[in-house]
C-alpha positions in Angstrom: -33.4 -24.0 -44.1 -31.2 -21.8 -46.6 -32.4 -18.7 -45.0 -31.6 -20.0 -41.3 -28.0 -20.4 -42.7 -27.7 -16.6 -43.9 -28.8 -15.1 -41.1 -26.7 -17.3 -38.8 -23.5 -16.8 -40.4 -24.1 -12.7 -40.8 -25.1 -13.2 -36.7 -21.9 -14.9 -36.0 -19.7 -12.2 -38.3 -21.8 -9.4 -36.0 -20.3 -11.0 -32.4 -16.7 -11.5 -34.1 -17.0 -7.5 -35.0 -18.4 -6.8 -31.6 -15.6 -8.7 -30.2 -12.8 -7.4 -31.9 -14.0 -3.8 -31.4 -14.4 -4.5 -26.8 -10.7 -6.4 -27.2 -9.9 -2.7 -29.0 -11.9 -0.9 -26.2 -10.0 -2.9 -23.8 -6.7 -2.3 -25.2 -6.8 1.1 -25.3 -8.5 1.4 -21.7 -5.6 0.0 -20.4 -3.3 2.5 -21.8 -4.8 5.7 -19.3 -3.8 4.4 -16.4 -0.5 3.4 -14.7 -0.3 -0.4 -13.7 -3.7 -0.9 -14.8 -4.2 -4.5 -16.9 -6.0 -4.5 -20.3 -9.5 -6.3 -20.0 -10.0 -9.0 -22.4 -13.7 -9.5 -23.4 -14.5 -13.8 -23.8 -17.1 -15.1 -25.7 -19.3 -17.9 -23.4 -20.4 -20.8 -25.0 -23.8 -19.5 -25.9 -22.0 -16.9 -28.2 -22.9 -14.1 -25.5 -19.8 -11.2 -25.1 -18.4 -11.5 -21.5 -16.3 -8.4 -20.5 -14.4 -8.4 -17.2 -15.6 -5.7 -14.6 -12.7 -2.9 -15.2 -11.5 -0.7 -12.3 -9.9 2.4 -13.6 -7.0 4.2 -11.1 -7.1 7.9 -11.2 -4.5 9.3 -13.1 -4.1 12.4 -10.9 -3.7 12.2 -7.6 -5.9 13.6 -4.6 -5.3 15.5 -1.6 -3.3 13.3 0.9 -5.6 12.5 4.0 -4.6 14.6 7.3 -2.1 12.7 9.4 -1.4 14.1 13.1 1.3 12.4 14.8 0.5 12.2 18.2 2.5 14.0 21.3 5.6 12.0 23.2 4.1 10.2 26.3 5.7 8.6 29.4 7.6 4.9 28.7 7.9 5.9 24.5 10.8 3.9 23.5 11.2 4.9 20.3 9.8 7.0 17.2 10.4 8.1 13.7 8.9 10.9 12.0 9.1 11.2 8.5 7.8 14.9 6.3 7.9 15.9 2.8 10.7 18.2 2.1 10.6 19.5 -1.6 10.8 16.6 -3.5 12.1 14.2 -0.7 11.7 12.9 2.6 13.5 13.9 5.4 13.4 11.4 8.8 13.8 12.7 11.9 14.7 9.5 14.8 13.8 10.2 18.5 15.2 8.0 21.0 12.9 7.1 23.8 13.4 5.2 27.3 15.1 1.6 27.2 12.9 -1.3 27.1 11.5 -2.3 30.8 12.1 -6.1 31.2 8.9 -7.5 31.6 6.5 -5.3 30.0 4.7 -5.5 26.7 4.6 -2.5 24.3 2.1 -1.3 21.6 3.6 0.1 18.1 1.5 2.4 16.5 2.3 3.3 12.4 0.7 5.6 10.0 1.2 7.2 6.6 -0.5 9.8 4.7 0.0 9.4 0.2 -1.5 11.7 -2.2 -2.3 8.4 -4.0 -3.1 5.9 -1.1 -1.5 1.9 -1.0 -2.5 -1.0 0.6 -0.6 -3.3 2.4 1.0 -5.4 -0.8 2.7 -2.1 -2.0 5.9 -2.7 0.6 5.6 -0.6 2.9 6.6 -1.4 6.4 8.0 -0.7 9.4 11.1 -2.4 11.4 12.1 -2.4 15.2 16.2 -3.0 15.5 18.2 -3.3 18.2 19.5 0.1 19.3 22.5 -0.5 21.2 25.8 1.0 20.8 27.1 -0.4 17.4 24.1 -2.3 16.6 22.1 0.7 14.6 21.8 -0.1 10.9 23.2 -4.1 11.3 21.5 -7.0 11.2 17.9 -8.4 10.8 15.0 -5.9 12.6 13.6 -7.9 15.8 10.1 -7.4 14.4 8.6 -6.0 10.8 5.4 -5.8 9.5 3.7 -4.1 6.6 1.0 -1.2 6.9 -0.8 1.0 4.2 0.0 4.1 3.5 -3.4 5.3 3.2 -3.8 7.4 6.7 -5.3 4.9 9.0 -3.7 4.0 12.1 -2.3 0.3 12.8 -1.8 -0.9 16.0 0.4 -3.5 16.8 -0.3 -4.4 20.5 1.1 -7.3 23.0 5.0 -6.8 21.5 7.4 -8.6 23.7 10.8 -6.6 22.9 14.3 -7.2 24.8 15.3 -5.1 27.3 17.3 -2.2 26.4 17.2 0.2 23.6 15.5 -0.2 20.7 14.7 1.7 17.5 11.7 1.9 15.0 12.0 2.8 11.5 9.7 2.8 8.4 10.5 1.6 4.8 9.2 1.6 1.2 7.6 4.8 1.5 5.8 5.4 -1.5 7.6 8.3 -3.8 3.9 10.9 -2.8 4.0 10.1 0.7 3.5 13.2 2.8 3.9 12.2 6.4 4.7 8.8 8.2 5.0 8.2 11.5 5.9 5.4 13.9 6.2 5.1 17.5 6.4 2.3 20.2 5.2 2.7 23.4 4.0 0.9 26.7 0.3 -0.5 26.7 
């Protein structure tokens, strides 16, 4: 029994060294990437090391994907184009036809990021009421979030009042290349 009790307790002082040296791991794992969250390794109960899958971000971004915005067509009511200029944005609003009473309209959103987001990352896009005096007031008549990671989202079966209306996209992420949004009839 004495040598049972050796060999235990120079087993346990091998997991608390092995442990120490994955929470050190861990630690400094967490310090390469931006908004990444340290891993904590946790010992089970049957003195087994558990250690969290880790996900590592890359640090430098990639090429953005290839965003084309597509041509004006008939019945657009309104779009918003956004580009990289140096290092800013610059937005570029065309008006479209008013909205036909009646009719139901599809929006259609995109953006292209050298280091794509998902839909939790805030950006979004926002139909307000264009008419005279109304542009830049009040709550949009319809938002919803998008990634910016240059798939296409299609919003389809909007109802929108009748008249003019415009579309704009927010919370463009600081890399964003190229953003577009559009509404148009189905």
């Amino acid at each position: 029994m004495s040598r049972d009790r050796p060999v235990e307790a120079g087993s346990r002082l091998l997991e608390v060294r092995a442990l120490v040296a994955l929470v050190a791991l861990g630690a400094l794992g967490g310090c390469t990437s931006a908004g990444a969250r340290p891993s904590v390794p946790t010992v089970a109960e049957s003195g087994v090391v558990v250690t969290p899958e880790v996900s590592l971000t890359p640090i430098d971004p990639g090429p953005a994907p290839r965003l084309e915005v597509p041509a004006q067509g008939p019945g657009e009511v309104a779009r918003v184009v956004v580009r990289r200029t140096g290092k800013g944005q610059s937005f570029r609003n065309v008006p479209g036809v008013p909205v036909a009473a009646g009719r139901t309209y599809i929006v259609e959103v995109a953006c292209s990021a050298r280091r794509p987001t998902d839909t939790s990352a805030g950006t979004s896009y926002a139909v307000y009421d264009a008419a005279p005096g109304t542009w830049g007031h009040g709550e949009p008549l319809y938002s919803r979030p998008f990634p910016c990671d240059g798939t296409v989202q299609r919003t389809a079966d909007l109802g929108l009042p009748t008249g003019r209306v415009q579309i704009d996209v927010r919370g463009l992420p600081a890399d964003a290349v190229a953003a577009y949004a559009l509404i148009r009839p189905e």
